[in-house]
RODO-153960 format. One record per residue: residue number from 1; residue in three letters; z, y, x of N, C-alpha, C in turn. Coordinates in Angstrom, 3 decimals, decimal comma. Layout:
R   nr  rest        nZ        nY        nX       caZ       caY       caX        cZ        cY        cX
R  NUM   Ala         Z         Y         X         Z         Y         X         Z         Y         X
...
END
This chain:
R   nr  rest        nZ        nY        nX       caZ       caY       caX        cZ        cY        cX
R    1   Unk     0,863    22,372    45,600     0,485    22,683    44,226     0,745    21,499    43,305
R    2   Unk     0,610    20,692    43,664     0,893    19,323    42,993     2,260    18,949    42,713
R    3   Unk     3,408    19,451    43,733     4,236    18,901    43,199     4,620    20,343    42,062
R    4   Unk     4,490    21,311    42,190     4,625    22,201    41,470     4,213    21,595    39,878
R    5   Unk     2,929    21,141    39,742     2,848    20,794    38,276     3,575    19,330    38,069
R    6   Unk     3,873    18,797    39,112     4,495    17,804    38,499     6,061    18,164    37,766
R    7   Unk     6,265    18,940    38,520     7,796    19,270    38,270     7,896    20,184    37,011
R    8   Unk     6,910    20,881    36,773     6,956    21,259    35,507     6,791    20,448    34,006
R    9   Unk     6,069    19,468    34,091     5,955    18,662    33,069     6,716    17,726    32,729
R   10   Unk     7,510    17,307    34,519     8,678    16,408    33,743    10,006    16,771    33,786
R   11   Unk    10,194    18,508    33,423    11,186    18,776    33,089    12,086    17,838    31,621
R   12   Unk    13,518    17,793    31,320    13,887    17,288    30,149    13,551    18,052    29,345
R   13   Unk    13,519    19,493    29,279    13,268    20,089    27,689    12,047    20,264    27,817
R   14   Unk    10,829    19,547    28,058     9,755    19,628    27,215     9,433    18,471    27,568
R   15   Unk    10,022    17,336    27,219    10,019    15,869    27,233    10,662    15,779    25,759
R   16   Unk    11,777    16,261    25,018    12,219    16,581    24,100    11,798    17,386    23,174
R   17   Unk    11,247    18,197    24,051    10,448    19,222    22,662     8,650    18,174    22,204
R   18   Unk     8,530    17,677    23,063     7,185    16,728    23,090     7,339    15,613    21,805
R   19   Unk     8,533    15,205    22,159     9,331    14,152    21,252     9,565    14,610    19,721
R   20   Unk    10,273    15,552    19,788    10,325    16,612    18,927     9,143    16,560    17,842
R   21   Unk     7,925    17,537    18,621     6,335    17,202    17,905     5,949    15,940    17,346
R   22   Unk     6,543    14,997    18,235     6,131    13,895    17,695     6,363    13,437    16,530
R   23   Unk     7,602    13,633    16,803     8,511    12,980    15,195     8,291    13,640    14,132
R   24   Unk     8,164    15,050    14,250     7,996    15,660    13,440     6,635    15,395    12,777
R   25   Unk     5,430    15,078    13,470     4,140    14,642    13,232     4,214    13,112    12,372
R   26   Unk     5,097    12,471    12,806     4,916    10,778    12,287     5,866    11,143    11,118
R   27   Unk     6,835    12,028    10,645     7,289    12,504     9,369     6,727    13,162     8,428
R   28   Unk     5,913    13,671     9,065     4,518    14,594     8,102     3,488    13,850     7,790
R   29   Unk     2,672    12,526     8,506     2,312    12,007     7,833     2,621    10,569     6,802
R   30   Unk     3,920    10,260     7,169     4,423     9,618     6,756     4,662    10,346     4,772
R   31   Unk     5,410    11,409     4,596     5,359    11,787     3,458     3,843    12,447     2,791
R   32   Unk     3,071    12,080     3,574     1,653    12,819     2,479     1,404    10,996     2,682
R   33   Unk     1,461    10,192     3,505     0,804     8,919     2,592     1,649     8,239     1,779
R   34   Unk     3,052     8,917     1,621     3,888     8,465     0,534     3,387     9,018    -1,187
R   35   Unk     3,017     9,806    -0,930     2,399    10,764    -1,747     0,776    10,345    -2,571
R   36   Unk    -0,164    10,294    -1,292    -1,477    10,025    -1,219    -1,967     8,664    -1,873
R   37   Unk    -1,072     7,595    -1,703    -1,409     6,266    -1,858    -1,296     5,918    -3,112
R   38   Unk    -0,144     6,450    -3,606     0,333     5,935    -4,977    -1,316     6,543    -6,102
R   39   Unk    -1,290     7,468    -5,615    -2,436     8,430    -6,568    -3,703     8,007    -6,552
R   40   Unk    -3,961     7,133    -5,482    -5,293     6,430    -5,084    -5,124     4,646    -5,967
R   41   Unk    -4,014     4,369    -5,709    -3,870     3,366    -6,197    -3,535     3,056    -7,749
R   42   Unk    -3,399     4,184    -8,498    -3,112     4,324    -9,512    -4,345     4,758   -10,449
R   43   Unk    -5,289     4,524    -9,916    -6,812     4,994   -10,718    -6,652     3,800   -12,245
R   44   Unk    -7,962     4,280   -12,807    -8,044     3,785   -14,238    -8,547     2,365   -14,356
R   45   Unk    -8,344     1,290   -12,883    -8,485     0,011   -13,360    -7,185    -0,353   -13,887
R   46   Unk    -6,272     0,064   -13,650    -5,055     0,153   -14,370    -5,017     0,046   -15,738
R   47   Unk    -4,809    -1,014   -16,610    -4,777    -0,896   -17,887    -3,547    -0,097   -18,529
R   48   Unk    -3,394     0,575   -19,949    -2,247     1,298   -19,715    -1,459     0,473   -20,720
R   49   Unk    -0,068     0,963   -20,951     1,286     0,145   -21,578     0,829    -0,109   -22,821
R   50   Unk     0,665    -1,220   -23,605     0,393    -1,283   -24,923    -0,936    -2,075   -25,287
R   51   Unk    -1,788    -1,538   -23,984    -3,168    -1,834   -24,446    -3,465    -3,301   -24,546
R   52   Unk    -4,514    -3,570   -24,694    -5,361    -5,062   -25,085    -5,560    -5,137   -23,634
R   53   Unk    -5,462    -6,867   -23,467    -5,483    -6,842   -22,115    -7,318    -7,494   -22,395
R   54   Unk    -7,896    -6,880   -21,033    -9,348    -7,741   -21,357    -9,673    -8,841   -20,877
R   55   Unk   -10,691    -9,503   -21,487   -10,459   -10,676   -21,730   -11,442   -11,340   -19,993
R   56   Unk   -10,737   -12,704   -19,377   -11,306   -12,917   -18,506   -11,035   -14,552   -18,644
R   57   Unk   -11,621   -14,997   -17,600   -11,666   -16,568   -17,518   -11,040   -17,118   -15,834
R   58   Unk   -10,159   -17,652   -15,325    -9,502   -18,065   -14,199    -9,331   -19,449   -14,452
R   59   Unk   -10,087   -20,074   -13,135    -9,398   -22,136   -12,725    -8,076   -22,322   -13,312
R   60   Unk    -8,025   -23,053   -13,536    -6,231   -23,462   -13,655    -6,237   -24,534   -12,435
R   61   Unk    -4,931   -25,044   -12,203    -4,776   -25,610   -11,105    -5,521   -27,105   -11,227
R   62   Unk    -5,834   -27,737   -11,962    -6,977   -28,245   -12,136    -7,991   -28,577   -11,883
R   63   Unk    -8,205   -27,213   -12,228   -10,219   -27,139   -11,803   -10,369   -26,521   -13,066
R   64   Unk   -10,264   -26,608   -14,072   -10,934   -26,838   -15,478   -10,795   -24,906   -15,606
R   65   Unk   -11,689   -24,460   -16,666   -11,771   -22,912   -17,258   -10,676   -22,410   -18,004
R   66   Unk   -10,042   -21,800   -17,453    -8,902   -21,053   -18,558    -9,486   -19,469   -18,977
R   67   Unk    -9,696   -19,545   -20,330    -9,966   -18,085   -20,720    -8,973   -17,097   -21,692
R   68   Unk    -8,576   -16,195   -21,396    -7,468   -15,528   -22,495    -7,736   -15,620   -24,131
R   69   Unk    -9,081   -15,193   -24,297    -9,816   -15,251   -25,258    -9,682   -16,617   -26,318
R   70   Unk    -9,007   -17,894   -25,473    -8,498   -19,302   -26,255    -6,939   -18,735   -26,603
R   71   Unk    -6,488   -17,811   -25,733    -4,876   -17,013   -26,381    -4,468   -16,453   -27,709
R   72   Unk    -5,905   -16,040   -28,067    -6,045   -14,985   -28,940    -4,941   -15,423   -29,812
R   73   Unk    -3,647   -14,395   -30,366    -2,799   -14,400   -31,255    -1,560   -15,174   -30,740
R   74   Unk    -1,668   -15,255   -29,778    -0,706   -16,131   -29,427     0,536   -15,580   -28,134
R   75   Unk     1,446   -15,502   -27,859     2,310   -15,064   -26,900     1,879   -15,717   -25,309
R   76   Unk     1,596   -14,753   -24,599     0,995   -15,185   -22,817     1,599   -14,103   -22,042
R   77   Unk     1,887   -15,090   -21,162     2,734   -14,628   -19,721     2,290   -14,494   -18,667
R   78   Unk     1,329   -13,925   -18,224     0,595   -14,038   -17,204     1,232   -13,642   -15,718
R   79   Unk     1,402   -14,513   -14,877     1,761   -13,811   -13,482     1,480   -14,297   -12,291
R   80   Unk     0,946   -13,135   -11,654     0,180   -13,785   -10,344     0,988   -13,565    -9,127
R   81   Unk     0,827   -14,379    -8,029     1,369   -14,440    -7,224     0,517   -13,688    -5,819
R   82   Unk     0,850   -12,547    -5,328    -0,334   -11,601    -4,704    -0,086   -11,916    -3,824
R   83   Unk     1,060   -12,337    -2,979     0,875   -13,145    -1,386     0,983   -14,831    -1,089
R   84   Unk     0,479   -15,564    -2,802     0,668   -16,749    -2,607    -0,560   -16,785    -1,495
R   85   Unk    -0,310   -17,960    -0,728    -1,653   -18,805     0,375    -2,020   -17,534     1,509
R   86   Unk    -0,841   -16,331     1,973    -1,357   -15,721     2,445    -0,326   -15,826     3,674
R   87   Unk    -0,820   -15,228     4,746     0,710   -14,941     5,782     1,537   -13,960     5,969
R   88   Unk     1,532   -13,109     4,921     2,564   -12,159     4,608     3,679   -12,863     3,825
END
């Protein structure tokens, strides 16, 4: 009896059709978290195009307080570096 089920399971076509499921499974969720993420990540801390940016206070390399709010009227470039000091 044993070798009977063995021999059935490791036939090639349902080693392939197994494979098959698979891929087909890691493609299905692959396009709903292509989908899913953006929409999660796109919530309303998001400021939108145009708007006033709000006002906050960040170290400068220094030490000392940098606040936008000392910007006021003035042209600022702000850009952060999201994998500086990281191991990505």
């Amino acid at each position: 009896m044993t070798s009977d089920v063995h021999k059935y399971y490791n036939r090639p076509a349902d080693r392939s059709t197994s494979m098959f499921r698979i891929l087909l499974l890691l493609v299905i969720v692959a396009a709903a978290w292509a989908v899913v993420v953006p929409r999660l990540m796109s919530g309303s801390a998001t400021p939108s195009v145009g708007s006033e940016a709000p006002n906050f206070t960040l170290p400068s390399q220094d030490g000392s307080s940098v606040s936008l709010k000392d910007y006021r009227g003035k042209w600022v470039v702000l850009y952060f570096y999201p994998k500086d000091q990281t191991p990505g």
